[in-house]
N, C-alpha and C positions, 0 to 999 in steps of 0.2 A: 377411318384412316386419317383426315383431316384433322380429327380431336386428334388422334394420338401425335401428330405433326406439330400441334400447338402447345400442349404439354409438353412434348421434348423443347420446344424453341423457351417455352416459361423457363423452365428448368435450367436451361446454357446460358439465358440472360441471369437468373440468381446467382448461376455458383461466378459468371463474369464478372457480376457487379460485387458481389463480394469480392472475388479476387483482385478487382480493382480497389476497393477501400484497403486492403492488407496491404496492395503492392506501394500506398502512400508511404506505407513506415520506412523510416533511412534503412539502409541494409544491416541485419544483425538483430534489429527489431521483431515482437512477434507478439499478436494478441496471445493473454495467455492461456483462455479458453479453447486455443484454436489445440492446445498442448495437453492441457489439462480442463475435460470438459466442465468436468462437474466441480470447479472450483469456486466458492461463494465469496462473491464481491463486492464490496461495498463502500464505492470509491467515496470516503467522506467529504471531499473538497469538491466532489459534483451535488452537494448539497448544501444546506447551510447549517447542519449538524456537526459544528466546529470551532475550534476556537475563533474563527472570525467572527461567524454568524451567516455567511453568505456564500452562494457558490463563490468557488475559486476560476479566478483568468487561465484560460488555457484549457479548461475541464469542459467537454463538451458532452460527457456521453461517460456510461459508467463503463466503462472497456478498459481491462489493467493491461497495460502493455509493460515490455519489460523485454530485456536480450536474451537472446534464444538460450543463452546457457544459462542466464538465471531460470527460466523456465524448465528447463529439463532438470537440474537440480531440485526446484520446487515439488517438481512433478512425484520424486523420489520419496518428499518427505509426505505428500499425500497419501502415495501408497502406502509407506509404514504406517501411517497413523488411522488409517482406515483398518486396518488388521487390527484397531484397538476400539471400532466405535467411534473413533474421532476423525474430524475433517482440518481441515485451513479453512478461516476465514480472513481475507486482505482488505487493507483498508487503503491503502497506496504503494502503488510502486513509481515508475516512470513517473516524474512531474517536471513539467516544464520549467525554464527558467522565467518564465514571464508570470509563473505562478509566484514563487519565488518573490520577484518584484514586487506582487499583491501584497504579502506577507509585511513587505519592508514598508508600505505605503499605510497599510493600516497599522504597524507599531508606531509610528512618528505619530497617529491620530489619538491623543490619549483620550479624549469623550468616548471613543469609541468601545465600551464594555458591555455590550451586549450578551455574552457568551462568558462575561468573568467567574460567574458565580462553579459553574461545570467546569472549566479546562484550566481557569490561574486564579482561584479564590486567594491564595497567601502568596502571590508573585504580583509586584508592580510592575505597571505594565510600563514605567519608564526603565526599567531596567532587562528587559527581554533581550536587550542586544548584550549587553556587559555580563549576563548570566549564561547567555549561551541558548535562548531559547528561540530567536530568530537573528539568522546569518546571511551573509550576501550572497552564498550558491549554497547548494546542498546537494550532497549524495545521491538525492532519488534523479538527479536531474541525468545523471551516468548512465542509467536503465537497469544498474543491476542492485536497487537498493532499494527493502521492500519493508512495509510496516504490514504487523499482521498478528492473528490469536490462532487460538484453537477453541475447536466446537465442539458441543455434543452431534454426534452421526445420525442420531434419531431425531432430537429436539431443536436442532442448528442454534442450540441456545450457548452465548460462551461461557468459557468455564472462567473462574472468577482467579483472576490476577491479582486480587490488591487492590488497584486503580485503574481507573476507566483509560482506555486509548487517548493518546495525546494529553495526558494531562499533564501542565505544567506542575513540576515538584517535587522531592526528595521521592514519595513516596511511589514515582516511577521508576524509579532506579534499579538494576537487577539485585542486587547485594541489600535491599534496603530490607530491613530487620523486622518491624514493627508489624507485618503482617500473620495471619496465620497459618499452624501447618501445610494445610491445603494449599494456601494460597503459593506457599514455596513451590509445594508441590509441584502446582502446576506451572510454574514458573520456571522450573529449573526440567521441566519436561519438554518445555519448548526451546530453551534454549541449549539443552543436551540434542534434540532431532535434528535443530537447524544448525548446529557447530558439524554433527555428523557428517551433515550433506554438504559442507561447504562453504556455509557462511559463518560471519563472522559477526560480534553484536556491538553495539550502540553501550556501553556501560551505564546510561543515564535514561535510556527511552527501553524497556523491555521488550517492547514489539518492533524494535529498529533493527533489520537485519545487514549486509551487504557481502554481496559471492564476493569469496576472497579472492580470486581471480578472474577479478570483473574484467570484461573484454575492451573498456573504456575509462580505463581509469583516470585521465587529464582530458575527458570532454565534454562538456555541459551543454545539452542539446535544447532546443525551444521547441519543437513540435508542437501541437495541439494535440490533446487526447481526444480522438473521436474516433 
């Protein structure tokens, strides 16, 4: 009887202490595991696989959070694409504005090319701001604006775009030509799912999505992701 007393108290302290970590988020907020379990995440900027090179400020933990509507919309487009073999994989949603700031800190650093060679080979990096490739706030900071692919269902390998995520270049662009069939393909399959359920795209970043009726649309939150 006493085992089983300890067990149940283990038990009420887990699911508390989680409900205490979730009840951090400002209201409207939602881990989006907590929605979508089997969603594959792989928050780039909690690592240094990016165009900085380094984690990013603000990233504590690989946990995509994002507003409950962008979630349930998401949620939608999982299901369809699982009916086909294919999943979502995310690479950012929610980022803080303090991350944002990291961004602006290390464009002014021009030694700073660690990471040029993979994300801005043919973009100088004194021109990242006048190009349009780092800005003083950004969309994701809203909670409903998500960069993201599509995967194989078996292999969780992605299926081939063109151009790697985040790459600075033309040849991120949705409309950009030089690719092949396939790669249309698959390009214009994810951005045909993601218009269905509600979002709207990025013309310049293919994996840049944001709900069109984002519930925050004039307010840039700083949270920490963890």
């Amino acid at each position: 009887m006493k085992h089983k007393i300890v067990i149940c108290l283990l038990v009420a302290f887990t699911f508390a202490f989680n409900s205490l970590n979730e009840a951090q988020l400002p209201e409207g907020f939602v881990y989006a595991k907590d929605v979508i379990a089997d969603l594959d995440v792989e928050l780039r900027y909690f690592s240094s696989h990016n165009f900085v090179g380094d984690t990013i400020e603000g990233y504590k933990a690989n946990k995509l959070i994002v507003t409950f509507e962008t979630a349930n919309a998401l949620k939608k487009v999982q299901n369809e694409l699982q009916q086909q073999n294919l999943c979502l994989k995310v690479y950012d949603g929610y980022r803080p504005q303090r991350a944002v700031n990291h961004f602006i800190e290390w464009a002014k650093d021009l030694a700073d090319t660690i990471n040029k060679q993979e994300f801005y080979p043919d973009v100088d990096k004194r021109f990242l701001f006048r190009d349009g490739y780092i800005a003083s706030r950004s969309g994701h900071s809203r909670g409903s604006t998500l960069d993201l692919t599509i995967i194989d269902g078996i292999t969780s390998e992605p299926l081939d775009m063109g151009s790697p995520y985040d790459f600075f270049g033309e040849q991120s662009w949705v409309a950009y030509e030089q690719i092949t069939e396939a790669q249309k393909q698959n390009r214009q399959l994810l951005q045909s799912i993601m218009l269905k359920h509600g979002f709207r795209n990025y013309p310049q970043e293919w994996w840049h999505f944001t709900l069109r009726d984002e519930p925050f649309p004039d307010t840039y939150f700083d949270f920490e992701v963890e």
